[in-house]
N, C-alpha and C positions, 0 to 999 in steps of 0.2 A: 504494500500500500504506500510505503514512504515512498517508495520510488517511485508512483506514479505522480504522488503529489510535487517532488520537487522539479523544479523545470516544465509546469503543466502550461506556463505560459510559451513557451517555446516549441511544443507539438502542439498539432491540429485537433480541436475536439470543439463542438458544438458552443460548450459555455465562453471560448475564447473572444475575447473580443479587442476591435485593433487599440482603443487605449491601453490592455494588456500586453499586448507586443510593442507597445511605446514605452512603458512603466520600465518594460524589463532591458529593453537595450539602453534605458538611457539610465538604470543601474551598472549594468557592465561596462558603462563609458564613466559612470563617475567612480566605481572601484579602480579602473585603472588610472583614472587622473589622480584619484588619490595616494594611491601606492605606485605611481611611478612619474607622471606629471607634478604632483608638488613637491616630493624630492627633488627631481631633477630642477626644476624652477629654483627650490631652496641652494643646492650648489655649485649652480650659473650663477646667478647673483652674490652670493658670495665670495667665487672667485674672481668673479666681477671685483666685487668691492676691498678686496684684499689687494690685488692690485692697483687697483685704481687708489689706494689710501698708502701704498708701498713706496709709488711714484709720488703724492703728497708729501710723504715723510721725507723722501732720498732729496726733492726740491729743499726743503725746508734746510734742510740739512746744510744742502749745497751755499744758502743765500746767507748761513747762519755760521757764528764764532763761536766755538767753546774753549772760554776761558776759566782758573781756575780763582777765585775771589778768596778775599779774607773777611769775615765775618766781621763787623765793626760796633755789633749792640747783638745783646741775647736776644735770642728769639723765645716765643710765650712758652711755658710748658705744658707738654700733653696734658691732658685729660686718663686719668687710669682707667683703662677699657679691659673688661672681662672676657671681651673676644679676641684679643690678640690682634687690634686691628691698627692699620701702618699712621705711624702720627701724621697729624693733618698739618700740609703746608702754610707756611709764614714768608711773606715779605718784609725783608728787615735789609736794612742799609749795611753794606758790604764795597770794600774796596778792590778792583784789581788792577791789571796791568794790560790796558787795549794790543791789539795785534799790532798796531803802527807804534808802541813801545812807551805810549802814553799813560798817566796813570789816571784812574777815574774812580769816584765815588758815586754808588746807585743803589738802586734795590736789587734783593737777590733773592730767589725764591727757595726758602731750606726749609725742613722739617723742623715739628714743634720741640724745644728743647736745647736747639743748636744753642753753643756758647758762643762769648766774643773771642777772636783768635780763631774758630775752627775754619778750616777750609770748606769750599762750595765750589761748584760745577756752575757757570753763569754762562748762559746761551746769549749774544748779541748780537743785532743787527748789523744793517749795515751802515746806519746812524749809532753805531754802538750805545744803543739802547739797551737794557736788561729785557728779554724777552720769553717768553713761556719755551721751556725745551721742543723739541720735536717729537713728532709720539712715537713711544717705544714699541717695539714688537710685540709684545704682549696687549697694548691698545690697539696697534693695527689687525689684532686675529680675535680681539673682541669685535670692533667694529665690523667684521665681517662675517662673523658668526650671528651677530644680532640683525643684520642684514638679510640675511639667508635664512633663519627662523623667521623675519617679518616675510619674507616674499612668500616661503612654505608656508602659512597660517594666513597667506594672502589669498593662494591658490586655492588651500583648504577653503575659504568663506566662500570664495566667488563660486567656486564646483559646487559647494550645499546648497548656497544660494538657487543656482540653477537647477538643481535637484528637484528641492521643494518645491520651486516654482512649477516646474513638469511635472510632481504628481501632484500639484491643487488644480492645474488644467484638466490634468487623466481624472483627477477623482470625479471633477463636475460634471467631465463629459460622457463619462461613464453612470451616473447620478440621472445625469438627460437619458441616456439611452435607457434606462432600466424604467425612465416616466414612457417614455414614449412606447417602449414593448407593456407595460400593463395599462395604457390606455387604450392596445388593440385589444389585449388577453382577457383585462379586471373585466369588463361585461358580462363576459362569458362566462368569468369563475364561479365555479358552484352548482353550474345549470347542469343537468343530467341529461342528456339526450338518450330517448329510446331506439 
């Protein structure tokens, strides 16, 4: 019996009807967009965006100075975190030594705690402004993984979307067909012919 039931929309029998043969292929189109269309969508785009954020970074990189600063005032102290989580950045005035051999005083971006004296990494312009570092490796394969999960979970909505929309059309039009066959039938129901 199971096996007559399953796949009954796909063989010929009487109760079949063509909203039934719509419902089910356009099931079979959205399991495979599911399981192979929004993956694939998710790690195009991604690699997309890994690249495309690799050459951001390697630019940034290229227009940019790293110098190594002297810390010139404490920076605030953490905060004690039960999570283990990495102290949050401060901007605190920091001296170093420009590329053309110049010395300059600016801000420098170090973690919460830094002393005065310690050394820092200072990213600069080409106005030798103190500048936000370039993003690290570990930011370019976030940004691309949160890329590729939006676009997968992009695919996913638009495929359900469409889903649902094609069975609230089958289901009404199926709804019509089932009025319009007992308005030939319903008259006759019940009557017993001799």
């Amino acid at each position: 019996m199971r096996g007559r039931l399953f796949g009954w929309r796909w063989r010929r029998n009487p109760l079949r009807r063509r909203s039934d043969v719509v419902e089910a292929w356009t099931v079979l189109i959205v399991l495979i967009l599911l399981v192979v269309g929004a993956p694939a969508a998710g790690f195009l785009v991604g690699r997309w965006a890994h690249g495309d954020a690799r050459a951001h970074a390697a630019a940034l990189r290229a227009e940019r100075d790293l110098v190594t600063a002297v810390v010139v005032e404490n920076a605030p102290a953490a905060a004690p975190s039960a999570y283990g989580d990495k102290p949050p950045m401060h901007w605190v005035r920091a001296r170093w030594t420009e590329p053309d051999g110049g010395s300059r005083t600016g801000e420098a971006r170090v973690p919460a705690g830094t002393k005065r004296g310690d050394r820092a990494d200072v990213w600069l312009d080409a106005a030798g402004h103190s500048v936000q570092a370039p993003p690290t490796n570990t930011a370019i394969w976030q940004h691309a993984l949160s890329l590729g999960t939006c676009a997968t979970a992009g695919v996913v909505g638009i495929v359900l979307a469409g889903h649902f929309t094609v069975r609230h059309v089958t289901i009404r039009r199926r709804l019509t067909e089932w009025e319009q066959e007992w308005a030939r039938t319903g008259p006759d129901w019940g009557h017993h012919r001799a």
